[in-house]
Structure formats: C-alpha cells, structure tokens
C-alpha angles and dihedrals in degrees: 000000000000121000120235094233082055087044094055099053088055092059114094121251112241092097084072089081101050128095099204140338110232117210125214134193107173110323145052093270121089107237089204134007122200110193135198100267138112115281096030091044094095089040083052089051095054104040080048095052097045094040089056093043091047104024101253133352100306132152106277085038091068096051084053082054100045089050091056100047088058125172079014089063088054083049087055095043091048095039108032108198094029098100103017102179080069088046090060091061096061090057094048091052097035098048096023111239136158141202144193117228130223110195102205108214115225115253110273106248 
C-alpha cells in the first residue's frame, strides 16, 4: 500500500501557485473552500489533482482521492470528523455528488 506523503510527491506541482480551490454544487456560493496553508496544503494537492483528471469532484473522483490520501483515508474511517476534507469524499462517493471546482491563483507579489 502507498503513503500519502509518497503519494504526494508524485502529484504534479501547479497547485503551488494556487491560493485555494472553491467547490460548487449548484449556485454561485461556494459550499467549501480548501486554501493554500499548512495543515489543508496536501488536501489541496490531491482534490486538484483528481478535479483536473475527472473534470470536477465527482465520484470516482473521490475514490481517486481516497486512494491517494492513504493510511490518512483508514484515520478518517476510524475518526469521522478528524480530517474532514476526506470526510468529505465519503460523502461524495456514498450519496453521489458531485462538484466543479474553481482553483483561485495567488496574487501575483
């Protein structure tokens, strides 16, 4: 089985130079945001990779996601509420939603 931290270094970069990724269901509102801080970086890594792969946050997606987040995704299972961007997955795969995605640049400096 992969490790996160393995998994990440395999991610391309390009999510580096975003602030946050926004995610929509059906309005204008974004119903979560994940910025570009400590603690959510790695979370931002992996929805970017899968919303650019599938086209948004979609089911399949989420398993994508849940794969890649690795002894993080048993944590989840085991703690719900503890990592809730992963939390998030399961919901997305047990109640089949899906999402669009808006990646938000950082300012340039």
């Amino acid at each position: 089985m992969s490790r996160f931290d393995e998994n990440l270094k395999a991610l391309k970069q390009p999510h580096q130079r975003l602030a946050a990724l926004e995610g929509y269901a059906d309005g204008y509102e974004p119903v979560f945001v994940i910025e570009n801080r400590p603690g959510s970086q790695g979370a931002l890594a992996v929805y970017y990779e899968v919303a650019v792969k599938h086209g948004g946050l979609t089911p399949k997606a989420a398993e994508d996601a849940l794969a890649l987040f690795a002894e993080h995704t048993e944590d989840a299972r085991a703690n719900p509420g503890a990592h809730p961007n992963i939390d998030r997955l399961f919901a997305i795969v047990d109640q089949g939603l899906y999402y669009s995605i808006k990646a938000i640049p950082k300012a340039e400096d």
